[in-house]
Structures are given as C-alpha cells and as structure tokens.
N, C-alpha and C positions, 0 to 999 in steps of 0.2 A: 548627442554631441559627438562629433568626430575628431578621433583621435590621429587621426592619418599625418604624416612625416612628409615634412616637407621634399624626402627623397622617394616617396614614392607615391605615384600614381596611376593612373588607370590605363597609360602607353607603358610600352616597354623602352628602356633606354639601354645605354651604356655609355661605362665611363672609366678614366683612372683611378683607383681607389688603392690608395698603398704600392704602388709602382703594379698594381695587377689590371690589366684589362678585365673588368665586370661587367657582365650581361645581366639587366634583371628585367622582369615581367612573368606573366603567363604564356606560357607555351614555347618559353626561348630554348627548350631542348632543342626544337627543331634548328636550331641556328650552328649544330655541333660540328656539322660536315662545314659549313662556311668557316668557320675559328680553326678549326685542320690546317684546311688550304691557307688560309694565313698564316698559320705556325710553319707552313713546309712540309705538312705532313702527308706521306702516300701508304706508309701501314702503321695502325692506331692499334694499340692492345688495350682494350677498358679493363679495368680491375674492378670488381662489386663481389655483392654477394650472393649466393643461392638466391633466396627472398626477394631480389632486385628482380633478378633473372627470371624466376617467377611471373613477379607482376607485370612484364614486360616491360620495364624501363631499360635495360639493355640493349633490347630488341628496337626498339625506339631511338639509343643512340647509336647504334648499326646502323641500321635504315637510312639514316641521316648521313652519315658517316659514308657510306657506300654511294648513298644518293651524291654526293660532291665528289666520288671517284677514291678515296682515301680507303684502301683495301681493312677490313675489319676484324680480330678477332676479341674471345671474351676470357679471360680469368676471372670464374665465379667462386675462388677458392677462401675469401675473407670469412672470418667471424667474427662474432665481439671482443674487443681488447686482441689487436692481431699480434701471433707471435712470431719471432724469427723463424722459425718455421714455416709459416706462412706465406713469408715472404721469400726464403727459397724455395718453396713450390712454384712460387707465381715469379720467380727468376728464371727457372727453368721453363716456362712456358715462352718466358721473352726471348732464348736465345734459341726455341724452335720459331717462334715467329719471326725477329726479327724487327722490330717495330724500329720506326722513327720518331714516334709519339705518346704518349703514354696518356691516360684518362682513368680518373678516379672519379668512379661514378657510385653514391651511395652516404653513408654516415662516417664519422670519423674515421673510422676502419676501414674501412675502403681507400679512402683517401692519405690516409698515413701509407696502408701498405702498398697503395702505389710511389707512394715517397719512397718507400722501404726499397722498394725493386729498382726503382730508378737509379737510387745508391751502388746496390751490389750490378744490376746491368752494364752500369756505365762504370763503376770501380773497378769492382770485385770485389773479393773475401765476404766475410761473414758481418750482420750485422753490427757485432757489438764492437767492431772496428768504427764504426761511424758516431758511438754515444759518446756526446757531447757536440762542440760546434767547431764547423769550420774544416772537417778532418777527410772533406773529399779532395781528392788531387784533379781528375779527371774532372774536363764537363762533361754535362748531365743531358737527358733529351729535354727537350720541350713538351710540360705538359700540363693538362685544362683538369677543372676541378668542380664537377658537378656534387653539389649537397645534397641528400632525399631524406635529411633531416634539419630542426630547426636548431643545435645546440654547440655541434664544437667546434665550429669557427675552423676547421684544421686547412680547410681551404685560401685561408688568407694570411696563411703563415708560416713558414718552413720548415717546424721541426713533425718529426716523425717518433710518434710515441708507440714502441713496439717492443712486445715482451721477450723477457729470456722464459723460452715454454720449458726447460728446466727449472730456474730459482724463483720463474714470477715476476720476477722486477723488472718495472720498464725502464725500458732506458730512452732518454729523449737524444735523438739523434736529428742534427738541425744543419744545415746548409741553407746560402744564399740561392746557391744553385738548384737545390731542390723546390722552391716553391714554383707555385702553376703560374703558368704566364695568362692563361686567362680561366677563368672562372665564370660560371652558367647559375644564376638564379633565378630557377623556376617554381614558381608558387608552388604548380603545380604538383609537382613530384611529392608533397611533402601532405597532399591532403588525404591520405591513405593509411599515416602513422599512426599506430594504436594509442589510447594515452599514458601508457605506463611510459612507449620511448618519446612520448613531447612532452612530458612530466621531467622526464631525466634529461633529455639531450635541452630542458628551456631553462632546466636548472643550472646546467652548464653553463650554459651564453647567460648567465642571467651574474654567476661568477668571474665570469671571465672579465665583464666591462666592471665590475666594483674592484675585482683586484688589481688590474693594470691602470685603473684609475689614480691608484694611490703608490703602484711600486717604486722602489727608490730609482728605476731609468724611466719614470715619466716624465714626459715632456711633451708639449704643446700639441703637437699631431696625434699622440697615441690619447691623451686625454678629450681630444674631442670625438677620434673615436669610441671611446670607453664612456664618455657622457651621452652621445646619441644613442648607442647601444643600448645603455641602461633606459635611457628615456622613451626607446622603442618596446625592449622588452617589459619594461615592469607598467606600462598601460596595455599590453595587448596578452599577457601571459595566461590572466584568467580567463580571458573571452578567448581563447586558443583553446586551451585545455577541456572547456564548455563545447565547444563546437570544431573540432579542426576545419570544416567547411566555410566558415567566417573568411570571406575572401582578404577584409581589410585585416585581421590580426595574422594571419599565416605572412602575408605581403610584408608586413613588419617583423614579427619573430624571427623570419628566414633573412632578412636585411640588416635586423639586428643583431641575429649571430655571429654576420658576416663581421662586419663591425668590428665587435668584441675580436676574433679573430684577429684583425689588421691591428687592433690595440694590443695581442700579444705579441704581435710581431714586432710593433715598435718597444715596448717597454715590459715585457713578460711578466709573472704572474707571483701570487707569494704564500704566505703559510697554509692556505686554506685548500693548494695544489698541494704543498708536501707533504699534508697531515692525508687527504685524500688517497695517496696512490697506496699505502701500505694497507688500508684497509679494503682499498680492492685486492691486494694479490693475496694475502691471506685470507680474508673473506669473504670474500665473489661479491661483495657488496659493489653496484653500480656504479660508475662513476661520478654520475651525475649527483646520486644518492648522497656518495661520502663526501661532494665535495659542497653538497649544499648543508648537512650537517655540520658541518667543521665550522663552514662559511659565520652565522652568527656570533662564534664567541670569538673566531679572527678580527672581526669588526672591532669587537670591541675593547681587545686585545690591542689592536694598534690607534684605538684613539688619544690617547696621550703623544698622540707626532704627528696624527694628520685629521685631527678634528676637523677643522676647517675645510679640507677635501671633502669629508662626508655630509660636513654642511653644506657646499657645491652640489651633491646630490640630490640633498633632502630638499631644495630649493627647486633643482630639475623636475622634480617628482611632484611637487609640491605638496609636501608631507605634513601634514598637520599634528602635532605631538602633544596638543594640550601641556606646554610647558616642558617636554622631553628635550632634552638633547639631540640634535640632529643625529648621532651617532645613534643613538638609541632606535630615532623614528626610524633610522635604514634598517639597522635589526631586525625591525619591528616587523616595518615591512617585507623583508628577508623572508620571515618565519609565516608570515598570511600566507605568502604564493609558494611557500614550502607547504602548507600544509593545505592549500589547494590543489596542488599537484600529488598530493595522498603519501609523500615522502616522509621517510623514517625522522624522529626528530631525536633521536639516543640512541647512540653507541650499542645498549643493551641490546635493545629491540630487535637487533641484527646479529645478536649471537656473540659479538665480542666478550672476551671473558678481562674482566677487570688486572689478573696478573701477567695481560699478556701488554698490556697499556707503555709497559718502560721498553716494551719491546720495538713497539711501537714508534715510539719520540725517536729510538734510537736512527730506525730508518729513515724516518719523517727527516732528521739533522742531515739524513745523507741526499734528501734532492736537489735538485738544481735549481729549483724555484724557489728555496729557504733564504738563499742568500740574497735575492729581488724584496721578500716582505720591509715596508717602509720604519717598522722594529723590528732589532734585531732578536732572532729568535734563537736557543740553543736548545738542547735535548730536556734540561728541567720547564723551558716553556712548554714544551709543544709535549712535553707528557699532562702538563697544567691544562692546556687545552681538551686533552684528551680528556681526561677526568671531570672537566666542567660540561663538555660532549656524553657523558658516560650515563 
C-alpha cells in the first residue's frame, strides 16, 4: 500500500508554499544557478559545513552556480548548534567576498548561520543585538535554502537559532527579512545521512508539526501545515530510518520537515522547545534527542485545552487506541518512532543529575517558545515535566 502525499510525485515541481518559492524533486540541486539569476544574484557565498564540502555537495552547488554565470565562493566554517562565533567568522568571509546572495546549504546549522550572517552583513554588530524579533533596521540580501537533512524545517522560517559560545544559551534571533526567498528540495541530498542524524533531525520535524499544531497563534494556514507534516512524517518515519534509500519516504520526510517548518513560521512552537534548549546547552544532549524526550509528557500536559486538536491528529493518523484517548494514542505513537529511532526516553539516561532539574525549569520559563505552549506553563510546571521526563 502506498503511502505517497498527494504533494509529491515522481516530476519535480515548484511552488508558493509560505510566501517562499519551493523547488522540490530529485536532482533540483542542479536548478541553483537558475534561482540566483532570478534572485539578481552575480556573487553567491554558500555557507555549509566541512562534511557537506566533503561529500561534494558544495562543489555541486558551485558548479551550478558558476554554470549560470553567478561568481561562487564557499564558507565551510558551521558545526552543530552554530555559535556567534561562527557566524562572525563566516561574516568576515562575506565582507572579503562581497556577496549579493547568500546560500545555506546543509542541516539547520547551516542554514541558521547563514541567517546569522545575513543579520551582522547586512546590519552590523554582534549577534545578540538581533535575539528576539523584528530588531533588523537594514534590508537583508536575498537568500536560497538548501536542506541535506530531513528534520528542522529552519529553511521555511525566519528565525536563526544561534549560541552565546560563552553562556551556551541560544538565542533565537528572527526577522521577516531574514528568511530564503527560495528554497531547493532535493531527495537527494539527504540519502547519505547516517541514522543517528535522520533519527534526530525526524524527531525534530516530527515535533515541530504537533507543537505548532496546537500553539495558542494557530490558525488555519499553519494547522494545515502542521497536519500534512505530521501526516507525512509519522507514515514514512520508520521506513526512513530502515532504509534512507526508500526513494518514497525520504520524498516525504524532506517535504514534511519543510512543512513543519512553514507551520513554525506561521504559529511557533511551545513547552516541548523550552524544556529542550536548556538540556542541550548543558548537556550536549541533541536536539532532536531532548526535544523528543520532553515531547510526550507536553502532550499530555496540554490535553486539558486542546484535546480535541490531538483528536484531529489521532484521526490524521488514524490511530487505533483500543479505547485510549486520542491524546494518549499520539503519545503513544510519539514514543514507537522515539524508540525506533534508538532515542533516549529519560532524562537520566543522559546523565542529567536530578538537583540540577529546578535549574533547569528556571531557564526552560525564560524561552521564547514558553509563552506560544496552548497551557500556560511557569517554572513549577516545566520543572514537573522535567521530573516525569527524569
């Protein structure tokens, strides 16, 4: 039985999706020099990472990029969770080059820290001038948004999640002006992921459409984002993780991410981001990791105000509960493709020490995506959560 989405087939298309032009199919790398010359572009700076640059996917959006006349150069300076740091390195690379374009080509990281730089190029000062929303004066360049993984949507949404590489803490820094004007979904790119990162970055997109589904700024556009997403992701998530070669679940997981993505840009995200970010920067725990840990007992945490939304899911999904509560059956199924994907399901597991828990909520109360969860949460919740995570 075929599970294939009514958005995706065996051509490649493109389209509006979220005010962004979207390229998807196999093989639309090649299309990167044409989407330049449309944007205006005559020198392009890509931002990735080493491991991109490696496997030749840079070299591939050079080529492309060259091949259309749009002069090329590469910033392979990203790594995981990028930090201001990073992004004044890879600032400095743009006011030798000169770009008119910018290209974040790679996994969230990539993509953030070409947000990052676009910020200080086109601003100035230091990142942590930009955390929060709206705080750019200047316009920004125009710039395209290649994913070469299937999980954080960062491609279809504005903000730019980037550390203080002193305290740890990210800060989300989000502009209209920052996000890609167009965006490249290429199956391709993405059949090379190991499975630890399509374990983590599917856990991600798998978070993303259940919490923007239910945030208190949803509405119509971002919920039907955040229900194809889900309904993309959670049929094709174990046949991905089994095979990434599976032409039809890669085709989906990478359409579904995107998804999710455009669903946090209309209506952003809620407890299960704020609980998450503090046990990556003290932890090194994955994102993907802490945000799919957190994820079942937020579930169940906010069913007392939006039952009904998770019954919309469990319905999507068509989740059979032998009598459970729709909220339950999402858990439920939460916790399969969490432990499909071989991810921690306790706080302990990862080394968390139980008195560090209130420390914990404390920061968790200070994210930005605290104040979107559809219950209100304060620091005795989300240490509550923590403890039933523990």
């Amino acid at each position: 039985m075929s599970h294939a989405s009514p958005f995706v087939n065996d051509g490649s298309w493109s389209a509006d999706v979220g005010g962004i032009q979207v390229v998807f199919g196999e093989g639309t790398l090649e299309r990167l020099g044409g989407l330049a010359v449309e944007l205006a572009g005559k020198r392009a700076l890509v931002v990735t990472d080493p491991g991109l640059e490696r496997a030749g996917h840079a070299r591939r959006a050079v080529d492309s990029l060259r091949a259309s006349g749009v002069d090329a150069h590469v910033f392979d300076g990203v790594a995981e969770n990028p930090t201001d740091q990073q992004v004044q390195a890879g600032t400095e690379v743009a006011h030798e080059v000169q770009p008119d374009l910018l290209i974040g080509l790679g996994g969230g990281s990539s993509m953030d820290c070409a947000k990052g730089i676009n910020f200080l190029y086109s601003n100035g000062g230091q990142m942590a001038d930009y955390w929060g929303e709206g705080k750019a004066k200047q316009p920004m360049l125009p710039s395209i948004g290649i994913p070469t993984t299937t999980g954080t949507g960062s491609e279809g949404q504005r903000y730019a999640l980037i550390s203080n590489a002193e305290t740890h803490q990210k800060m989300a820094c989000g502009d209209k002006k920052a996000r890609f004007r167009a965006v490249i979904l290429d199956p391709e790119l993405v059949t090379s992921m190991p499975h630890e990162v399509a374990a983590v970055t599917g856990m991600d997109a798998l978070s993303h459409a259940l919490e923007s589904y239910v945030t208190r700024r949803r509405n119509p556009i971002s919920q039907l984002f955040a229900r194809e997403a889900w309904r993309l992701i959670e049929t094709s998530f174990e046949r991905f993780l089994a095979d990434t070669s599976d032409s039809e679940a890669r085709a989906q997981m990478l359409l579904g991410a995107h998804l999710g993505g455009a669903a946090i840009e209309a209506s952003m995200l809620g407890a299960a981001h704020s609980c998450a970010n503090p046990l990556t920067a003290h932890y090194g725990i994955t994102h993907g990791a802490a945000v799919g840990l957190m994820l079942p007992h937020v579930i169940r945490f906010n069913d007392s105000v939006v039952s009904e939304l998770y019954g919309d899911l469990a319905r999507t999904a068509a989740l059979n509960g032998n009598g459970a509560s729709p909220t339950t059956r999402v858990c439920t199924r939460v916790a399969e493709l969490r432990r499909a994907a071989r991810l921690p399901e306790q706080l302990h597991e990862c080394g968390v020490e139980a008195a560090f828990l209130e420390t914990l909520a404390e920061e968790a109360a200070q994210q930005w995506t605290a104040q979107f969860n559809p219950r209100e949460v304060v620091k005795r919740d989300l240490q509550r959560l923590y403890e039933e995570a523990y």
